[in-house]
C-alpha positions as CSV (number, residue, x, y, z in Angstrom):
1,X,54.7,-21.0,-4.5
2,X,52.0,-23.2,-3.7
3,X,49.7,-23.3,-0.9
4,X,49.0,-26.1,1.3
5,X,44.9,-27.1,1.6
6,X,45.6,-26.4,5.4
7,X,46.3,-23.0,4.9
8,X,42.9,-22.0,3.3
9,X,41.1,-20.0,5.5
10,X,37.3,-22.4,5.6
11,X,34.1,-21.5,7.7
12,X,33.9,-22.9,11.1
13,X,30.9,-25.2,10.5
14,X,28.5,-25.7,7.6
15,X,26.0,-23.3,6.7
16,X,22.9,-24.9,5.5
17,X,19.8,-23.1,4.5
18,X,16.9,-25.7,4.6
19,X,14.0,-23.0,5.1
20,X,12.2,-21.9,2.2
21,X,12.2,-18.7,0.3
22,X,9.1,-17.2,2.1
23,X,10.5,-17.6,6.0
24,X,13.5,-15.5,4.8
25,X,11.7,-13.0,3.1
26,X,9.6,-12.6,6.2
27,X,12.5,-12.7,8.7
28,X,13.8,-9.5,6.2
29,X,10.7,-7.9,6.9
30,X,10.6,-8.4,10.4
31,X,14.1,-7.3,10.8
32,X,13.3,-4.0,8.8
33,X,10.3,-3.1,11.0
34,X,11.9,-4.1,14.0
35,X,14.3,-1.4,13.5
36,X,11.5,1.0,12.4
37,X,10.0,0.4,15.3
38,X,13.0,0.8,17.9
39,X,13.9,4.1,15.9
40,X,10.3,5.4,17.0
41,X,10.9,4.2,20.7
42,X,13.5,6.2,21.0
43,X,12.5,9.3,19.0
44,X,8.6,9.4,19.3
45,X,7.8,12.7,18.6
46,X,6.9,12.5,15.3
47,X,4.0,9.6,15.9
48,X,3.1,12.3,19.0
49,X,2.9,15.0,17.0
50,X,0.8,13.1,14.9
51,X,-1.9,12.5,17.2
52,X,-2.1,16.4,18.4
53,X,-2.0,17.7,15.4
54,X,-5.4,16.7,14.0
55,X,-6.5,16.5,17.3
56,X,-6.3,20.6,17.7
57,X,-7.9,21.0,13.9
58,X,-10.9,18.9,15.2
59,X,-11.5,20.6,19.0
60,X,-10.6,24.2,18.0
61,X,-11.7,24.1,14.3
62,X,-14.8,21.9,15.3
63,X,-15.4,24.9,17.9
64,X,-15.2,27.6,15.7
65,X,-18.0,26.2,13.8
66,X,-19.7,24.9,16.6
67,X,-23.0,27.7,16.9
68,X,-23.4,27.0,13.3
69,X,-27.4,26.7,12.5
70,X,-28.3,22.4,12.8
71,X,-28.7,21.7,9.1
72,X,-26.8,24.3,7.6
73,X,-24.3,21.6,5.9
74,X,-27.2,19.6,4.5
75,X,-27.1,17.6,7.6
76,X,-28.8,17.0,10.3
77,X,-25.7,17.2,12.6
78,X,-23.6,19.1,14.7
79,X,-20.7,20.4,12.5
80,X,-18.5,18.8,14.7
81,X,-19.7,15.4,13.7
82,X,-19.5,16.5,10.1
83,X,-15.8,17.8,10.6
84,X,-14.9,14.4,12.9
85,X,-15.2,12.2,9.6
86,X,-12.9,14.4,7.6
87,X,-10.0,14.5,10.4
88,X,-10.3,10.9,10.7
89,X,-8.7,10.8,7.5
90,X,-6.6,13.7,7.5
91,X,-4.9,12.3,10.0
92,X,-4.3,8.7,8.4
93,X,-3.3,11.0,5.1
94,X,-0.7,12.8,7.1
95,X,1.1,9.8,8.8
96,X,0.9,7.9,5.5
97,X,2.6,11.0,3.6
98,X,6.1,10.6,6.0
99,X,6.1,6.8,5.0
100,X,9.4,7.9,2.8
101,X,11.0,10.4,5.2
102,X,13.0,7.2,7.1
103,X,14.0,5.9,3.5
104,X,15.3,9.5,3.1
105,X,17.5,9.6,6.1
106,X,18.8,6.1,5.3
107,X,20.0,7.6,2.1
108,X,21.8,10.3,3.5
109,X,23.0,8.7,5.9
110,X,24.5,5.5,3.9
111,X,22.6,3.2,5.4
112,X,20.5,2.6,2.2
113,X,23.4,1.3,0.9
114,X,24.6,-1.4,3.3
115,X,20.7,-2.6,3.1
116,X,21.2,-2.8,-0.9
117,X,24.8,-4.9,-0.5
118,X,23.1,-7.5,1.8
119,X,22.4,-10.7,0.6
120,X,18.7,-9.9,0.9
121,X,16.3,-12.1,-0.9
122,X,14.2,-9.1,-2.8
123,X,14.4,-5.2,-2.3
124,X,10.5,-5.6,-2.5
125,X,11.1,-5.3,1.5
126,X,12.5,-2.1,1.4
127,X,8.6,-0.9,0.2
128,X,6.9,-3.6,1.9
129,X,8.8,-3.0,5.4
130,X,7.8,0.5,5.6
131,X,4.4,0.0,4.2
132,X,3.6,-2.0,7.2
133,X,5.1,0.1,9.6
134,X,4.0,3.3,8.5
135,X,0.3,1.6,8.5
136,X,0.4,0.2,11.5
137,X,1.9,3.5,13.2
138,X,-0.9,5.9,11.1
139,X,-3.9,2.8,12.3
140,X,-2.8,3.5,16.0
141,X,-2.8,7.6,15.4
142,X,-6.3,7.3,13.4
143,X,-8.0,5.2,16.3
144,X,-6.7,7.8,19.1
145,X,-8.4,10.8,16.9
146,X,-11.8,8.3,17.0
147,X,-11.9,7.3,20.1
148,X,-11.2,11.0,20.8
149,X,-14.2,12.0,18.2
150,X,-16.6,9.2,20.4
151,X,-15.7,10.9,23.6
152,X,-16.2,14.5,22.3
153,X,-19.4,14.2,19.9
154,X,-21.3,11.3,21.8
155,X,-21.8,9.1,19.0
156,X,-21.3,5.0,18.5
157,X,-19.9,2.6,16.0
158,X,-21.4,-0.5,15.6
159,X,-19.1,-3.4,14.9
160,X,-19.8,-3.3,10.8
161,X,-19.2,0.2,10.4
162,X,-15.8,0.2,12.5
163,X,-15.1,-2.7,10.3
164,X,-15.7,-0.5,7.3
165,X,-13.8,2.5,9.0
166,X,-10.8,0.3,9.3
167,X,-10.9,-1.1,5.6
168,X,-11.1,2.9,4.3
169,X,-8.5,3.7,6.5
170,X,-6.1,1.0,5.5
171,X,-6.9,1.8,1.8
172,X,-6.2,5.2,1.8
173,X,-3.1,4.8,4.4
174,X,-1.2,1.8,2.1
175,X,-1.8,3.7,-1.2
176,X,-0.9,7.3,0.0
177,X,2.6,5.6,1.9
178,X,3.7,3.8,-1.7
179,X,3.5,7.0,-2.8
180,X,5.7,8.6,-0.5
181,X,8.0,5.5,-0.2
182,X,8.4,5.9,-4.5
183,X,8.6,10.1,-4.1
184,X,11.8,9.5,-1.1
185,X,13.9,7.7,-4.8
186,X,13.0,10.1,-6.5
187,X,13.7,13.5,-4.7
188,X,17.1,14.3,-3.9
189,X,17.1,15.4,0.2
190,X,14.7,15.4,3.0
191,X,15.1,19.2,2.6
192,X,12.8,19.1,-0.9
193,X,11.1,16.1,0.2
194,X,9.4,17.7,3.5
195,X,8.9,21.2,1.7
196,X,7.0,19.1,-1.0
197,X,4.9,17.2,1.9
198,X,4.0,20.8,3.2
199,X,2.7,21.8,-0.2
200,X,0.8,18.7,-0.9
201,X,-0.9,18.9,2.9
202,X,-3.3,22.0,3.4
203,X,-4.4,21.7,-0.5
204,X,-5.3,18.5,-0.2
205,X,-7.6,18.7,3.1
206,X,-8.8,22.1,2.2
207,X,-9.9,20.6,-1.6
208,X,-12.0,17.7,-0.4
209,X,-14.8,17.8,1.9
210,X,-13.5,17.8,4.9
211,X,-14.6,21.0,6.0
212,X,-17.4,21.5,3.7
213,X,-19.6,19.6,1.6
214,X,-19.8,19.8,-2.6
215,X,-22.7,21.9,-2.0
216,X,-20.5,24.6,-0.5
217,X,-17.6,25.1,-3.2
218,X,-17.7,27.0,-5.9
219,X,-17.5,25.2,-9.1
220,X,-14.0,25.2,-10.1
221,X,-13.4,23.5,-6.4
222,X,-16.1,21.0,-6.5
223,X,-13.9,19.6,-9.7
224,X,-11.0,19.6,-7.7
225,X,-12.6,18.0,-4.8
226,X,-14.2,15.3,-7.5
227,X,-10.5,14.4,-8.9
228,X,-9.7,13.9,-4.8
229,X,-9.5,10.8,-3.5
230,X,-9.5,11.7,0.2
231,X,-12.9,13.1,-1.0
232,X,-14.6,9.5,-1.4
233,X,-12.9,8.2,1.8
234,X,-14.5,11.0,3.6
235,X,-17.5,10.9,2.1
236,X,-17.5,6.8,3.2
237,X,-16.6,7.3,6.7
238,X,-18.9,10.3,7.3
239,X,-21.7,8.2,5.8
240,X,-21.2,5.3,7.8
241,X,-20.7,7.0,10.9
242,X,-24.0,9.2,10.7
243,X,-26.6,7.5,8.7
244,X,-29.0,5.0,11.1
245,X,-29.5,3.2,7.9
246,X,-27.2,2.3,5.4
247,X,-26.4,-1.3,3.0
248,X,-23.4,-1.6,0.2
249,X,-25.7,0.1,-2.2
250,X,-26.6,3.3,-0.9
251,X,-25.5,6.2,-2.8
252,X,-23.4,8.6,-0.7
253,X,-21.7,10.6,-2.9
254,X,-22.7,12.9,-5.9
255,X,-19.7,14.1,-8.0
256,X,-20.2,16.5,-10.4
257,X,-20.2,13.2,-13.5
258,X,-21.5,10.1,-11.2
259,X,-23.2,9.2,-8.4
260,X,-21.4,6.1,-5.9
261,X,-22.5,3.7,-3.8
262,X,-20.4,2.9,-0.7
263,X,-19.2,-0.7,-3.1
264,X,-18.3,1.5,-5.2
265,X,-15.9,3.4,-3.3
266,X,-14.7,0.8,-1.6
267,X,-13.6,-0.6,-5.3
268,X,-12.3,2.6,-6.2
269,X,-10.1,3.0,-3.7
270,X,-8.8,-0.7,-4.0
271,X,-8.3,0.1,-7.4
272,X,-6.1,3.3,-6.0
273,X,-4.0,0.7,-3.8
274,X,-3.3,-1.9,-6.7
275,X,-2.2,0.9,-9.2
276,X,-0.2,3.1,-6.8
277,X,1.6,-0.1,-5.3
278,X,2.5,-1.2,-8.8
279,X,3.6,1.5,-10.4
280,X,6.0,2.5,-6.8
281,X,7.1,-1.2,-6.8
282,X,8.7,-0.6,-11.0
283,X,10.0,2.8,-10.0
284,X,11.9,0.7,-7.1
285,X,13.2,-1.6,-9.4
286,X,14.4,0.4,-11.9
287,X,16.0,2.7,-9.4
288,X,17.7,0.0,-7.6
289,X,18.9,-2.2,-10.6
């Protein structure tokens, strides 16, 4: 039997693709965060939450602490100033840690898999998608808890140090959310995944020095809280934001093996991004191939 040429189902009209590759991995982007963002439009209680959360650790733990003897932290400060800088970044932490709970739900839910079937360009958006929303989600939840610090503690930012708040910030928020992206392949259910972000949370605020200085911990802790990353971005915001005097070379930090300067930090943590985001991106790959 043959079949006529008039028989064959054909496309309507012409599909031409004259844009180049980077538009239409944008447009994927754009069409991945769009959706992020309309999911948290209509289910905002987990970016709420993420605001009052740290926002009751800083009033009532800041008030706790607050007839504390002037000094008694090595500082001549308040200790709610000296907790302010800690929660800053707690709270940029926590909203980076559920950057791979959506990813999760998309899994279980099967909608993982229609995104891996499209003809998308690269399944780098799937970790660059999320990244940006996640970041852009924890920015707007970190500048609520400073402007919130501002109001309570009565203290200013100059333009250069809010510069360098936001560069710590983003550091420590696009490094910690790879991490969670690659951890939401790799663990089998949202179950495990949000009992493991539980256990990673309180340990990792309570071993830095958010609450307390190096000065404060016994020894065994102050090597912990030297192996913690959150520790330098603390230490960087809570110099920044209290010193009167301050350049790129000031040391404000003294681990128990070296001594940094704020450039230093600022490398480190750089360093963090670039190694965290390529070893997540190959973990992707492979688990996607």
């Amino acid at each position: 039997m043959q079949i006529s040429k008039t028989s064959i189902l054909k496309p309507r009209k012409n599909i031409h693709i004259d844009c180049l590759l980077a538009p239409l991995f944008l447009q994927e982007i754009i069409s991945l965060v769009k959706r992020l963002i309309i999911q948290t439009i209509r289910r905002p209680s987990n970016v709420i939450s993420g605001i009052i959360q740290p926002l009751l650790w800083l009033i009532l733990f800041g008030a706790l602490f607050q007839n504390a003897p002037v000094g008694l932290f090595t500082l001549e400060i308040k200790y709610g100033q000296f907790l302010s800088s800690g929660i800053i970044i707690f709270t940029s932490f926590t909203g980076s840690l559920n950057a791979g709970l959506p990813l999760i739900f998309d899994r279980e839910f099967g909608f993982l898999n229609r995104i891996l079937v499209s003809p998308i360009i690269s399944k780098d958006t799937l970790l660059l998608s999320l990244s940006f929303f996640i970041t852009a989600i924890t920015m707007l939840q970190t500048f609520t808890i400073v402007a919130c610090s501002l109001h309570i503690f009565k203290y200013s930012f100059s333009i250069n140090r809010f510069y360098l708040l936001i560069i710590v910030t983003l550091l420590i928020t696009s490094s910690i959310s790879s991490i969670s992206i690659g951890l939401a392949f790799i663990i089998p259910g949202h179950i495990e995944f949000l009992a493991l972000m539980l256990l990673i949370n309180l340990p990792m605020l309570f071993s830095s020095t958010a609450l307390a200085p190096l000065s404060f911990m016994p020894y065994w802790l102050q090597i912990v809280a030297s192996l913690n990353p959150l520790t330098y971005a603390i230490e960087s915001i809570r110099f920044i934001s209290i010193a009167q005097k301050w350049d790129y070379t000031s040391t404000i930090i003294k681990t128990l093996w070296i001594d940094l300067t704020l450039i230093q930090i600022l490398l480190l943590l750089l360093i963090l991004t670039i190694i965290s985001f390529t070893i997540i991106q190959t973990i992707i790959s492979d688990k996607l191939e």
